[in-house]
mmCIF file of the N, C-alpha and C atoms, coordinates in Angstrom:
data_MODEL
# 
_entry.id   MODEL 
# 
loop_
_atom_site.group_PDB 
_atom_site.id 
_atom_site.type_symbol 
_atom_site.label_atom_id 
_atom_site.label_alt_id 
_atom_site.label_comp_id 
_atom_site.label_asym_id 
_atom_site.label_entity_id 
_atom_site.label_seq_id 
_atom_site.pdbx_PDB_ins_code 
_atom_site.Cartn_x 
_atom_site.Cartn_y 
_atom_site.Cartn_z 
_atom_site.occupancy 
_atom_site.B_iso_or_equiv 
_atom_site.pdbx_formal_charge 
_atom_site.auth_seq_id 
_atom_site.auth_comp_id 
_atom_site.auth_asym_id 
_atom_site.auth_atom_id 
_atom_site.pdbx_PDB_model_num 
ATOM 1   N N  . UNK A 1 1  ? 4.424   -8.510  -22.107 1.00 0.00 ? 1  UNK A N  1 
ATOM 2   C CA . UNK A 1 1  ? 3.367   -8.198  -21.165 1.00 0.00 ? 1  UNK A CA 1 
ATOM 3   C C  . UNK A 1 1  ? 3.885   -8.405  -19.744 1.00 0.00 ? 1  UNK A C  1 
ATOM 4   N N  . UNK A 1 2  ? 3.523   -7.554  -18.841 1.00 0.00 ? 2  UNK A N  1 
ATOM 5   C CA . UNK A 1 2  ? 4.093   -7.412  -17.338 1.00 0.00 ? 2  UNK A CA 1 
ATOM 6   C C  . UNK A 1 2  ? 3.503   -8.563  -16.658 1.00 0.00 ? 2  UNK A C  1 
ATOM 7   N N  . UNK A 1 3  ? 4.602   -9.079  -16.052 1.00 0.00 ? 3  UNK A N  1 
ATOM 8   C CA . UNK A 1 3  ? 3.682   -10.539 -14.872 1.00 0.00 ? 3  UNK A CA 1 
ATOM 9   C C  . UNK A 1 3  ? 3.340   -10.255 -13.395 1.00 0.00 ? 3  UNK A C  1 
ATOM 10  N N  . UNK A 1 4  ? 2.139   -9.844  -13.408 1.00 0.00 ? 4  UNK A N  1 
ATOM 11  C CA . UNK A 1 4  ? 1.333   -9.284  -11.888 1.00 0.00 ? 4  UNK A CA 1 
ATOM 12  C C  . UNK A 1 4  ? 0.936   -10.402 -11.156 1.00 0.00 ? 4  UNK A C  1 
ATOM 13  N N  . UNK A 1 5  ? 1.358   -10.304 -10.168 1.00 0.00 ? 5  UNK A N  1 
ATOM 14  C CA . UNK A 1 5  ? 0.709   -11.786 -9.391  1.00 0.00 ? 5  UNK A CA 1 
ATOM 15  C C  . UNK A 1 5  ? 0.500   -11.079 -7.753  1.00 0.00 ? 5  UNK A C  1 
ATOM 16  N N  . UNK A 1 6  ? -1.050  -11.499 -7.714  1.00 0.00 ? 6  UNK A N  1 
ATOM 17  C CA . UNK A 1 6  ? -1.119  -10.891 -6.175  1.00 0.00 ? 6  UNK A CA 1 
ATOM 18  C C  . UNK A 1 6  ? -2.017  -12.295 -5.506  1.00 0.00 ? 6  UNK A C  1 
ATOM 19  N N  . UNK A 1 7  ? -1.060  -12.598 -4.429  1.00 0.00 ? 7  UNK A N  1 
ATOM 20  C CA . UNK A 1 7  ? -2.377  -13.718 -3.537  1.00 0.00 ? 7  UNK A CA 1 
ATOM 21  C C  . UNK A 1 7  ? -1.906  -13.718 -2.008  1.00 0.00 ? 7  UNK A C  1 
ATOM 22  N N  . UNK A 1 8  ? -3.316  -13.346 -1.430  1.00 0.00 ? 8  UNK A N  1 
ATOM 23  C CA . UNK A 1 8  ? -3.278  -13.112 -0.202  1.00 0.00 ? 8  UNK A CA 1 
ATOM 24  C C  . UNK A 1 8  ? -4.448  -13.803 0.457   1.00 0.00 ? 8  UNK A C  1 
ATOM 25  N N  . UNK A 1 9  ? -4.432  -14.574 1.809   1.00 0.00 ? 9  UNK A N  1 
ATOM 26  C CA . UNK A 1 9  ? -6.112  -14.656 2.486   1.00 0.00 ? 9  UNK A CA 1 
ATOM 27  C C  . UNK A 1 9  ? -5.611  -14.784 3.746   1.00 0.00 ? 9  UNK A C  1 
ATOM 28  N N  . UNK A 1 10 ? -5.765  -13.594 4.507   1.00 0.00 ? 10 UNK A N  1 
ATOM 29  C CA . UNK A 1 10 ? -5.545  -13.922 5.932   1.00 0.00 ? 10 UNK A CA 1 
ATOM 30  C C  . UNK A 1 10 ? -7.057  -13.962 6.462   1.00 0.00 ? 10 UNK A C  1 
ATOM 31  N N  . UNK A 1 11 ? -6.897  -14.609 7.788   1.00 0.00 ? 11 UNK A N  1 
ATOM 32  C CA . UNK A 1 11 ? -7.909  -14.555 9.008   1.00 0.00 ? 11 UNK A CA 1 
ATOM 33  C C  . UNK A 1 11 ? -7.755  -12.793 9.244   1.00 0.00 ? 11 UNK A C  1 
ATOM 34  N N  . UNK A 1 12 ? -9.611  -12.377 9.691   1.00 0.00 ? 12 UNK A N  1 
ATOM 35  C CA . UNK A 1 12 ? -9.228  -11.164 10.250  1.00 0.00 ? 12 UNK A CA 1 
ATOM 36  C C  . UNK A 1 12 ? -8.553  -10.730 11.438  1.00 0.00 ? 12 UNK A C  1 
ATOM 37  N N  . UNK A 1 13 ? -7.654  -9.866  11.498  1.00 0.00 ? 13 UNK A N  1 
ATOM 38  C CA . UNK A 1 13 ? -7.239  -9.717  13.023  1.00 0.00 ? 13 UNK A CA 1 
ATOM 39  C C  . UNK A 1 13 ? -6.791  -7.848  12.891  1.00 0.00 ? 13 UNK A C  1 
ATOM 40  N N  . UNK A 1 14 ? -7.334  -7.652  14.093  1.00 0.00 ? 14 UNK A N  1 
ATOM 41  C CA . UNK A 1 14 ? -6.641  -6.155  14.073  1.00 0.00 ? 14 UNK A CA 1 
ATOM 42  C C  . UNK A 1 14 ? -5.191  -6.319  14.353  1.00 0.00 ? 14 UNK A C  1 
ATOM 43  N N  . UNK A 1 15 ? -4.668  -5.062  13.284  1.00 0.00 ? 15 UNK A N  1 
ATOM 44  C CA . UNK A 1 15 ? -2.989  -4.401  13.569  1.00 0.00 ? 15 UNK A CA 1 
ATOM 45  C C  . UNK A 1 15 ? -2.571  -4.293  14.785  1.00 0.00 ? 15 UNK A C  1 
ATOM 46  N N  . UNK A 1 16 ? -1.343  -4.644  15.010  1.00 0.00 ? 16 UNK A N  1 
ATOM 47  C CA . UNK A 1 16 ? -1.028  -3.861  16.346  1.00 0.00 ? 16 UNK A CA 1 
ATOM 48  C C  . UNK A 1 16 ? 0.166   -2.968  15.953  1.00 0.00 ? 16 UNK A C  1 
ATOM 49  N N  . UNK A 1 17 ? 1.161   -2.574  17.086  1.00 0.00 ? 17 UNK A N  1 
ATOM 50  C CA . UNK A 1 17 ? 1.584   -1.520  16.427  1.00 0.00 ? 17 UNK A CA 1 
ATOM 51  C C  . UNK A 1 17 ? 2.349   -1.913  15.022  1.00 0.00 ? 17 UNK A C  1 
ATOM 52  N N  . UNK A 1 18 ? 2.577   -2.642  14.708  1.00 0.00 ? 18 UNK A N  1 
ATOM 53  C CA . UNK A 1 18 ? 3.886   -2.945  13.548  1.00 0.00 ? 18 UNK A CA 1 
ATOM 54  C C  . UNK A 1 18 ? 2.985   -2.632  12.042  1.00 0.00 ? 18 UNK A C  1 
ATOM 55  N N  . UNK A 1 19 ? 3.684   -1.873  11.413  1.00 0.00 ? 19 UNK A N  1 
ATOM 56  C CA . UNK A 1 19 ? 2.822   -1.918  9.876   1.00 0.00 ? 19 UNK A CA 1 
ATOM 57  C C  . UNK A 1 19 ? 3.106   -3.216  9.544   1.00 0.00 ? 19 UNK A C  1 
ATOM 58  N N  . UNK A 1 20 ? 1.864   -3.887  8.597   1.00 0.00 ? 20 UNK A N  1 
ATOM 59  C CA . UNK A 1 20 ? 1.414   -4.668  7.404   1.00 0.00 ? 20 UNK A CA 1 
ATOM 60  C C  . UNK A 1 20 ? 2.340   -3.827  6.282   1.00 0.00 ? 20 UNK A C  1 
ATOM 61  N N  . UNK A 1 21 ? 3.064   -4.900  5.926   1.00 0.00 ? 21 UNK A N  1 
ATOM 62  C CA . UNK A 1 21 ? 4.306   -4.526  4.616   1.00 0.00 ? 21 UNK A CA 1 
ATOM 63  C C  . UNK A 1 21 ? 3.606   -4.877  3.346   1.00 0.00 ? 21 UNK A C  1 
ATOM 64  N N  . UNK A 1 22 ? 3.252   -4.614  2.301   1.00 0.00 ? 22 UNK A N  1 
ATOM 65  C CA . UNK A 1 22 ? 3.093   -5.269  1.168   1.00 0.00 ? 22 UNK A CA 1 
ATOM 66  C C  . UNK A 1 22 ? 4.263   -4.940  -0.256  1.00 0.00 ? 22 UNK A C  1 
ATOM 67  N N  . UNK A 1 23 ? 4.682   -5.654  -0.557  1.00 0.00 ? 23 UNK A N  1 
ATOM 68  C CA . UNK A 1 23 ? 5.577   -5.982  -1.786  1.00 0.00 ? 23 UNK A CA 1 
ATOM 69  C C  . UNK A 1 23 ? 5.137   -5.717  -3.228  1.00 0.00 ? 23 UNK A C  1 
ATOM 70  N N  . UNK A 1 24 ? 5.476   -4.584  -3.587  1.00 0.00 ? 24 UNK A N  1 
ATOM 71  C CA . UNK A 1 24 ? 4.700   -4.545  -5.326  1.00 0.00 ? 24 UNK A CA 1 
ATOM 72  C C  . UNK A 1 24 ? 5.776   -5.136  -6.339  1.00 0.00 ? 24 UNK A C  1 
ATOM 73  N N  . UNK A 1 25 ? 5.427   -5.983  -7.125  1.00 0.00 ? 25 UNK A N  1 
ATOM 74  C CA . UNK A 1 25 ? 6.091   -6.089  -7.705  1.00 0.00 ? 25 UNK A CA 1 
ATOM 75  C C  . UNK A 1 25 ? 5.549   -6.390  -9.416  1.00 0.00 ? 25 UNK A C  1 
ATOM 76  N N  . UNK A 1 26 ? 6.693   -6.344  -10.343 1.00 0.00 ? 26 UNK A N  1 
ATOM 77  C CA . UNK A 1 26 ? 6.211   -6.236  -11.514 1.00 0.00 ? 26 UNK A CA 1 
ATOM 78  C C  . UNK A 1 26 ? 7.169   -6.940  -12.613 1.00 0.00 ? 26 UNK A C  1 
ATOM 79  N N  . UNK A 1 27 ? 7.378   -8.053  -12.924 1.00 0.00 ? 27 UNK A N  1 
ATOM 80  C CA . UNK A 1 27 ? 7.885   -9.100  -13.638 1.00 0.00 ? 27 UNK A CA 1 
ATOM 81  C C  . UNK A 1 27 ? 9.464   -9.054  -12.659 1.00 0.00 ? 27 UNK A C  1 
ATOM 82  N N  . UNK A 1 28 ? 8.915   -9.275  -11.575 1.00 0.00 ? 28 UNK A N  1 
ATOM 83  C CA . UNK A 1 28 ? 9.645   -9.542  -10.395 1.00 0.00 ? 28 UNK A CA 1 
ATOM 84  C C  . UNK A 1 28 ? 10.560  -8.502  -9.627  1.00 0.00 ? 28 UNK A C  1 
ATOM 85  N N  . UNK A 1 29 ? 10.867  -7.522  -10.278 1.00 0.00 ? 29 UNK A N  1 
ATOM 86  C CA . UNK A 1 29 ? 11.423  -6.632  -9.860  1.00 0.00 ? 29 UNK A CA 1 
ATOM 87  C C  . UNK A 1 29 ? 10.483  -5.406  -8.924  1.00 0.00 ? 29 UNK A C  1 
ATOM 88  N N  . UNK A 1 30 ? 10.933  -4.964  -7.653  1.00 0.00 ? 30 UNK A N  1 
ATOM 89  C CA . UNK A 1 30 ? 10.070  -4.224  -7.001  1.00 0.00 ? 30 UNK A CA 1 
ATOM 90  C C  . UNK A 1 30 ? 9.971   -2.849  -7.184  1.00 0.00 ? 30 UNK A C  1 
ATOM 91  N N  . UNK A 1 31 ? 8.704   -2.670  -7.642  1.00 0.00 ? 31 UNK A N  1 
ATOM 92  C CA . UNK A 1 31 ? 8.295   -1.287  -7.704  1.00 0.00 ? 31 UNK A CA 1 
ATOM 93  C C  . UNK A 1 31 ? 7.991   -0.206  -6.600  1.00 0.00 ? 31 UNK A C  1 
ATOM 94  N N  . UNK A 1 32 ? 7.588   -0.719  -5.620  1.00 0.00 ? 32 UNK A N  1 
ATOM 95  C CA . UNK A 1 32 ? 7.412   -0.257  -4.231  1.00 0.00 ? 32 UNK A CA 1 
ATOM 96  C C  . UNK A 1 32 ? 6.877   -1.114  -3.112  1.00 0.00 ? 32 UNK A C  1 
ATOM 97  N N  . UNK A 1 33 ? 6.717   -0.666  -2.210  1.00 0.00 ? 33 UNK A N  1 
ATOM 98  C CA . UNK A 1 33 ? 5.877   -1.100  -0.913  1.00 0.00 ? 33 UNK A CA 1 
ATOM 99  C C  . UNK A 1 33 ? 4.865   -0.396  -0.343  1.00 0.00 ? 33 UNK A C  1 
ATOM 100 N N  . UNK A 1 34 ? 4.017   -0.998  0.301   1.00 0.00 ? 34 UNK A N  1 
ATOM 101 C CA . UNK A 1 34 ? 2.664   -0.527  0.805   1.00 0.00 ? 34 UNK A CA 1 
ATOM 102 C C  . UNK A 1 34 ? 2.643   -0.585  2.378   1.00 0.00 ? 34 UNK A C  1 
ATOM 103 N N  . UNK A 1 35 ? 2.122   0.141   3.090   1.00 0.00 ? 35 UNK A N  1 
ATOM 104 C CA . UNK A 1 35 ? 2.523   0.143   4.272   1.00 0.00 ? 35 UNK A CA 1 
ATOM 105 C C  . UNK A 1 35 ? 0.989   0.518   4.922   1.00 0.00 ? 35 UNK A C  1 
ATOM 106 N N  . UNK A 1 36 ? 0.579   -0.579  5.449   1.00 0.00 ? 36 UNK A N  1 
ATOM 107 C CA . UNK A 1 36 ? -0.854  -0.261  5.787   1.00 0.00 ? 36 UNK A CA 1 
ATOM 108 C C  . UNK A 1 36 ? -0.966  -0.476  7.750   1.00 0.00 ? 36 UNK A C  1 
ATOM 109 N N  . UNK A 1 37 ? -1.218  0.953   8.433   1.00 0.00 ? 37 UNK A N  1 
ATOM 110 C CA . UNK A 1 37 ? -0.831  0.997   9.769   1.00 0.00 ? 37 UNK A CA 1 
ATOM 111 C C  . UNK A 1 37 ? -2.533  1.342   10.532  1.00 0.00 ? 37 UNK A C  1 
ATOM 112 N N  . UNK A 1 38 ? -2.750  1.346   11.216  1.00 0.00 ? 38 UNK A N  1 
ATOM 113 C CA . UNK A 1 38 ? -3.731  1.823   12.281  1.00 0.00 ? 38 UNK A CA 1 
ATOM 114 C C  . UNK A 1 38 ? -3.954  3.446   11.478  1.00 0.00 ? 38 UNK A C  1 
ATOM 115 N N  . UNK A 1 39 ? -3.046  4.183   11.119  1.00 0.00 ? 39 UNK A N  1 
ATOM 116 C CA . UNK A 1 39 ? -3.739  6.028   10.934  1.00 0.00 ? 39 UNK A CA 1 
ATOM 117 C C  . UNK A 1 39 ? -3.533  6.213   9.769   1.00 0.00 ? 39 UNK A C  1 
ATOM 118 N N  . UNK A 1 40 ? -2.851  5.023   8.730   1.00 0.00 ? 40 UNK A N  1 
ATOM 119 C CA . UNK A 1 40 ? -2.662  5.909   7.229   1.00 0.00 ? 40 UNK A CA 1 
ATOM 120 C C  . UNK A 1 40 ? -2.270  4.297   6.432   1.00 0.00 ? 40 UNK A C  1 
ATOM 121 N N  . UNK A 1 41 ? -2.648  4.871   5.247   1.00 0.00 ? 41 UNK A N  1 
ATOM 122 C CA . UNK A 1 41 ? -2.045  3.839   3.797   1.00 0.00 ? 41 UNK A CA 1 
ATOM 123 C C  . UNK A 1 41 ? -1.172  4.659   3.506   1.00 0.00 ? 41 UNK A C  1 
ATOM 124 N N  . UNK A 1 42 ? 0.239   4.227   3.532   1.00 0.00 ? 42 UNK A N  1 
ATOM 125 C CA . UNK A 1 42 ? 1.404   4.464   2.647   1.00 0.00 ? 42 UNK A CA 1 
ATOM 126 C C  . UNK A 1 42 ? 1.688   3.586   1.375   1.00 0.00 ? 42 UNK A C  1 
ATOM 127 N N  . UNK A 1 43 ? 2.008   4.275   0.578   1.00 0.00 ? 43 UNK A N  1 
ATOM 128 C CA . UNK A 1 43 ? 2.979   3.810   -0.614  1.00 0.00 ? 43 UNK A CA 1 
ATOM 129 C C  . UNK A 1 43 ? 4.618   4.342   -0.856  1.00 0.00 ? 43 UNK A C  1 
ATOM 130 N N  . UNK A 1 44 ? 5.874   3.242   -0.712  1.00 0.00 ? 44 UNK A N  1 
ATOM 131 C CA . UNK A 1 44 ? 6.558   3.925   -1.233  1.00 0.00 ? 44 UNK A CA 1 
ATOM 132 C C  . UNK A 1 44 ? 7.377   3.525   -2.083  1.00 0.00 ? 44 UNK A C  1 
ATOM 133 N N  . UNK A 1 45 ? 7.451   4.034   -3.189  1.00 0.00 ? 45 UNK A N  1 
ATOM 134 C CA . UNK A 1 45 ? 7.892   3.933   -4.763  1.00 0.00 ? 45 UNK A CA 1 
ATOM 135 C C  . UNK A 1 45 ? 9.304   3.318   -4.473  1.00 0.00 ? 45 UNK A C  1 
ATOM 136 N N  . UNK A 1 46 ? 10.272  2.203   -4.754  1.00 0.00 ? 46 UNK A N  1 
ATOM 137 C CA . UNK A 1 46 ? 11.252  1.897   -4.828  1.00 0.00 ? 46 UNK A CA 1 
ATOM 138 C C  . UNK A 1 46 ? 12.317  3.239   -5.019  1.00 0.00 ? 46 UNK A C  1 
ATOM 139 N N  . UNK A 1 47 ? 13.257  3.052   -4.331  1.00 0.00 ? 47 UNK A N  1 
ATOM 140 C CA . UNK A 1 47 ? 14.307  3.898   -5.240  1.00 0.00 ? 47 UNK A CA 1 
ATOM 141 C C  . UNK A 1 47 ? 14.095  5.389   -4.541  1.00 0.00 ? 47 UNK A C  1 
ATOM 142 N N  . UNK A 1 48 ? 13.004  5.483   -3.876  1.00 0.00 ? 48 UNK A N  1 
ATOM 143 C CA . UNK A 1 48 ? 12.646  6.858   -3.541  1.00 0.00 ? 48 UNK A CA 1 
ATOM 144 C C  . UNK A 1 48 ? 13.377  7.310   -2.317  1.00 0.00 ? 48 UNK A C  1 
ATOM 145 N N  . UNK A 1 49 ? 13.284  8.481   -1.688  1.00 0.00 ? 49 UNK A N  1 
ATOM 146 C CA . UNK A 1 49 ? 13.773  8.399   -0.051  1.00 0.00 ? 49 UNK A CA 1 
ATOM 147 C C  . UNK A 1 49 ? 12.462  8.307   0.173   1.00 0.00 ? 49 UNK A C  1 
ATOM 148 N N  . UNK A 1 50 ? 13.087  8.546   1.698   1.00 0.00 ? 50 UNK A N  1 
ATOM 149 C CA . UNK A 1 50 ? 11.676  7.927   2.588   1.00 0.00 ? 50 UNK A CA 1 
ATOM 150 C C  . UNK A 1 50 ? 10.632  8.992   2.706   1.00 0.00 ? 50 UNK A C  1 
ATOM 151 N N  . UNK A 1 51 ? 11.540  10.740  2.619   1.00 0.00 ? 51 UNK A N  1 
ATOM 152 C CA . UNK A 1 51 ? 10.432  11.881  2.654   1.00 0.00 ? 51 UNK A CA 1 
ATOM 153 C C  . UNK A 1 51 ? 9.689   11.791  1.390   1.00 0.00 ? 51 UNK A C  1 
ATOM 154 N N  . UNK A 1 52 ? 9.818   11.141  0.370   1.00 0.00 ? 52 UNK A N  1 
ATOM 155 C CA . UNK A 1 52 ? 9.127   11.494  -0.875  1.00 0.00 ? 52 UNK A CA 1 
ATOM 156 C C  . UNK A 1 52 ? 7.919   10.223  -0.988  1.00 0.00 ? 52 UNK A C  1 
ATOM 157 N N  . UNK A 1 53 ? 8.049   9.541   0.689   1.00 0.00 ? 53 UNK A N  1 
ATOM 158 C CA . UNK A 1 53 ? 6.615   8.878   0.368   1.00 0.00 ? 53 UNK A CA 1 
ATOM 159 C C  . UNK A 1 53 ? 5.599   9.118   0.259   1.00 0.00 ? 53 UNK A C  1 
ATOM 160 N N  . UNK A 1 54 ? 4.338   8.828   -0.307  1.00 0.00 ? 54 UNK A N  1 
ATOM 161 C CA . UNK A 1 54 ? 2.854   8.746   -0.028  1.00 0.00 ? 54 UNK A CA 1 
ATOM 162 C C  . UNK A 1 54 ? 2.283   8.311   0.808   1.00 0.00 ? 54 UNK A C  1 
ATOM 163 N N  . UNK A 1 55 ? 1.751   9.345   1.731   1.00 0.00 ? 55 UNK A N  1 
ATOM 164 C CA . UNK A 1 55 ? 0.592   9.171   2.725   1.00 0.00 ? 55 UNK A CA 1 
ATOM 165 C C  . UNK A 1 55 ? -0.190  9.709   2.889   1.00 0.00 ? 55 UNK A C  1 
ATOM 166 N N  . UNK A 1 56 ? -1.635  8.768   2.905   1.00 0.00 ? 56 UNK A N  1 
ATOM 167 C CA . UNK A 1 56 ? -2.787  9.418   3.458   1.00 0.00 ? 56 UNK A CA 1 
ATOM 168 C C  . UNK A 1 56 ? -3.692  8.849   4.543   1.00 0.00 ? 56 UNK A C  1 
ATOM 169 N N  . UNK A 1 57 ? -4.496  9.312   5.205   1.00 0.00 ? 57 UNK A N  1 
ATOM 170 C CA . UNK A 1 57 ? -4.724  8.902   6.302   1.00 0.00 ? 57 UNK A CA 1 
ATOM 171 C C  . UNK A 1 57 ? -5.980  7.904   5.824   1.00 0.00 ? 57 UNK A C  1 
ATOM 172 N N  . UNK A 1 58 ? -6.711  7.479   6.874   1.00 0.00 ? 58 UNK A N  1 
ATOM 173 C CA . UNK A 1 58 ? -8.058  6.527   6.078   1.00 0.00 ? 58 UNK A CA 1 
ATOM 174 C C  . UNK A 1 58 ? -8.730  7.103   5.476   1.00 0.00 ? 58 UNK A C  1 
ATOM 175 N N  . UNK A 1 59 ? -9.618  7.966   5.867   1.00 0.00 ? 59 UNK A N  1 
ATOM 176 C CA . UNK A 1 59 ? -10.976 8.913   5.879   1.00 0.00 ? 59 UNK A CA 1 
ATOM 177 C C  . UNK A 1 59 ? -10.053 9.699   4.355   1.00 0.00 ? 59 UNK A C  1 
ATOM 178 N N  . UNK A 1 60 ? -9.229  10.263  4.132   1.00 0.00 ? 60 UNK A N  1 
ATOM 179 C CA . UNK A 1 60 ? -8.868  10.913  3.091   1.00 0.00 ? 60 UNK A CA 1 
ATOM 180 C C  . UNK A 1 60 ? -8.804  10.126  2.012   1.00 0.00 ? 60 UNK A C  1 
ATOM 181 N N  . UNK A 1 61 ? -8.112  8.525   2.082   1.00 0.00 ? 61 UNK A N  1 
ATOM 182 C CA . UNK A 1 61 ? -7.800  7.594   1.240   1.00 0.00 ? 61 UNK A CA 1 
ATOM 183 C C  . UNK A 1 61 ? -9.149  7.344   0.840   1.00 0.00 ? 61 UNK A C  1 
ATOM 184 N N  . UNK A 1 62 ? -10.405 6.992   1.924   1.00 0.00 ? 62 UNK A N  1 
ATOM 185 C CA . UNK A 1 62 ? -11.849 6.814   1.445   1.00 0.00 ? 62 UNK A CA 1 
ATOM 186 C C  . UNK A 1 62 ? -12.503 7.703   0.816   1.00 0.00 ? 62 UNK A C  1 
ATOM 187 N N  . UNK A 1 63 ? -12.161 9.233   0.361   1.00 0.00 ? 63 UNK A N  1 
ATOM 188 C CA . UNK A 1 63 ? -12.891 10.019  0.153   1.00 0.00 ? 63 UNK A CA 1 
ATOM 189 C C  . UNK A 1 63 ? -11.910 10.234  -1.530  1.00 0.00 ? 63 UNK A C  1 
ATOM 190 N N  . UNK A 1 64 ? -11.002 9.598   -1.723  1.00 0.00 ? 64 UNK A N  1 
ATOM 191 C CA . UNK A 1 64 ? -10.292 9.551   -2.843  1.00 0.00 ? 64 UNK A CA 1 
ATOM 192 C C  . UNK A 1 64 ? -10.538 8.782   -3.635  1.00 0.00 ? 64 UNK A C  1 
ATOM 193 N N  . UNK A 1 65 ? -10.743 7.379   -3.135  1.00 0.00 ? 65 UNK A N  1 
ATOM 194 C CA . UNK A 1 65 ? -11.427 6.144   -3.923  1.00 0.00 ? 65 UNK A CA 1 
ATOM 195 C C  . UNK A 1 65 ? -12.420 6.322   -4.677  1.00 0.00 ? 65 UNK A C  1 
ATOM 196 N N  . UNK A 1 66 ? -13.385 6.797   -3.737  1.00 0.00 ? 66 UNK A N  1 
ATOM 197 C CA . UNK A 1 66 ? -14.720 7.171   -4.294  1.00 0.00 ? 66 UNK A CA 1 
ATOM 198 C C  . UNK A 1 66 ? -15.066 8.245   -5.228  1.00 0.00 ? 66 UNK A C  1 
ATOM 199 N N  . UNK A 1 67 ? -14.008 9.390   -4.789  1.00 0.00 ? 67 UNK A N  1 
ATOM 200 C CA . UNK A 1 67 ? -13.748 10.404  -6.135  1.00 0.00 ? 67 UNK A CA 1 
ATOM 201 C C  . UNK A 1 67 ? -13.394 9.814   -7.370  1.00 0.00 ? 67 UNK A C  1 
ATOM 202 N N  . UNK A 1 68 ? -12.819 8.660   -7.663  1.00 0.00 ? 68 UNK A N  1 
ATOM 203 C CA . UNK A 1 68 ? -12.325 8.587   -8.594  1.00 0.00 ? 68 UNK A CA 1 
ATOM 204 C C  . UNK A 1 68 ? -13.055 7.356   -9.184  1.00 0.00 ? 68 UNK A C  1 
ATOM 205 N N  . UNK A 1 69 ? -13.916 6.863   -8.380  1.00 0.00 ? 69 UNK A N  1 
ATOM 206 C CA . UNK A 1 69 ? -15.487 5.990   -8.970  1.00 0.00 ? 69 UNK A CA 1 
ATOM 207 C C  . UNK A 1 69 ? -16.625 6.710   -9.449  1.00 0.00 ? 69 UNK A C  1 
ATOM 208 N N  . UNK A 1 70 ? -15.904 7.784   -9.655  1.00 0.00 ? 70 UNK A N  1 
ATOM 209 C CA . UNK A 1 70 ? -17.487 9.036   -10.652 1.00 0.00 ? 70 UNK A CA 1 
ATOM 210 C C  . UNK A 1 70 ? -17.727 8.456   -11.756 1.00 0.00 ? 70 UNK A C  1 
# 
């Protein structure tokens, strides 16, 4: 069974310019990173280049979530 471990609690504070990095990982080895900026949520898959990342902007990412809470 895969060992997921996520723990986070920051104070709120707005971004400034630098992305928020997040680390995925999955019985320790990294699967990707998350890249959460002021205009978009990125994901990008380990191993990948950098053009073959995932991005979407907020408003698109919010209208995806919720598509997929039908």
């Amino acid at each position: 069974m895969a060992d997921h471990r996520v723990n986070i609690q920051l104070p709120e504070t707005e971004l400034g310019r630098a992305d928020t990095i997040l680390k995925v990982k999955k019985d320790n080895k990294l699967l990707g990173t998350i890249h959460i900026s002021h205009g978009a949520f990125e994901y990008r898959p380990s191993g990948w280049a950098d053009k073959n990342r995932i991005k979407i902007n907020w408003t698109d990412f919010h209208d995806l979530i919720l598509s997929t809470n039908k």
